[in-house]
C-alpha positions in Angstrom: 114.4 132.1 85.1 115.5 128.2 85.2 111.8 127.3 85.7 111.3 128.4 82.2 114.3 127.0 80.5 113.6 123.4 82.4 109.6 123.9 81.2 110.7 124.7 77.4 113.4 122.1 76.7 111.5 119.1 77.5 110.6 116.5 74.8 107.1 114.9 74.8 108.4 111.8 76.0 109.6 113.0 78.9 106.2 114.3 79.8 104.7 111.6 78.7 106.6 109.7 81.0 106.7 112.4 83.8 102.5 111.7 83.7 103.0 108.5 84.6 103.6 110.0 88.1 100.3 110.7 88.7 99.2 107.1 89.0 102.3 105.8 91.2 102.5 105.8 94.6 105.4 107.7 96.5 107.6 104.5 96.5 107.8 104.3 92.9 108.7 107.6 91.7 112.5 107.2 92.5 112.5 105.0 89.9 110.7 107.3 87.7 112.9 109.8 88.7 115.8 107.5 87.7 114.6 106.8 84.5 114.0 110.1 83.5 117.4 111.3 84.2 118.9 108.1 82.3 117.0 108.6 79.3 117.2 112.5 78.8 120.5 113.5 80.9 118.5 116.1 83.6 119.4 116.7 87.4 117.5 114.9 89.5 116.3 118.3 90.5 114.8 119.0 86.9 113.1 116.0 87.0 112.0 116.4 90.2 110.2 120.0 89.0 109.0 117.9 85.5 107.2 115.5 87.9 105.7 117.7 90.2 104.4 120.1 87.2 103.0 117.4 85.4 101.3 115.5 88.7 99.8 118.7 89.6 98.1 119.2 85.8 94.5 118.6 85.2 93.6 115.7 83.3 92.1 117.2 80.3 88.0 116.3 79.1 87.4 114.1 77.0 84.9 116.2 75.0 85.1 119.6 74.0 82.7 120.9 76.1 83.2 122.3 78.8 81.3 120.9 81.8 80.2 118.0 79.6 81.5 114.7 78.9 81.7 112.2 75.8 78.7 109.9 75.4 79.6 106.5 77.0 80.4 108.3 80.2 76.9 110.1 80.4 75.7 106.1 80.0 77.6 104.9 82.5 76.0 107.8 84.8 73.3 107.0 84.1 73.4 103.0 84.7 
């Protein structure tokens, strides 16, 4: 039951900034973790889940194909 009041009540900033996750190494999360409870008054246990949910999401494609990708990166395949 908390999972899904944490999941709803979350702005898009703060997934926009939980994302950032994803290209951090381990080290710099705490501060990501810091800053998330600064700017939108969570437990460090809520961001924690924010974090892990958003780090575990698949990058979306760019095209709306599935299995097929925009233009420039069939180029750079194929260079």
């Amino acid at each position: 039951m908390a999972s899904n009041r944490v999941r709803q009540s979350w702005s898009p900033e703060a997934y926009a900034l939980a994302r950032q996750a994803r290209s951090l190494n381990f080290l710099k999360i705490e501060p990501l973790i810091q800053k998330l409870q600064q700017a939108f008054g969570r437990s460090r246990r809520d961001c924690l889940v924010l974090i892990h949910r958003c780090a575990q999401e698949r990058p979306k494609r760019r095209s709306g194909v599935p299995g097929k990708f925009c233009a420039s990166e069939e180029r750079k395949k194929l260079a």
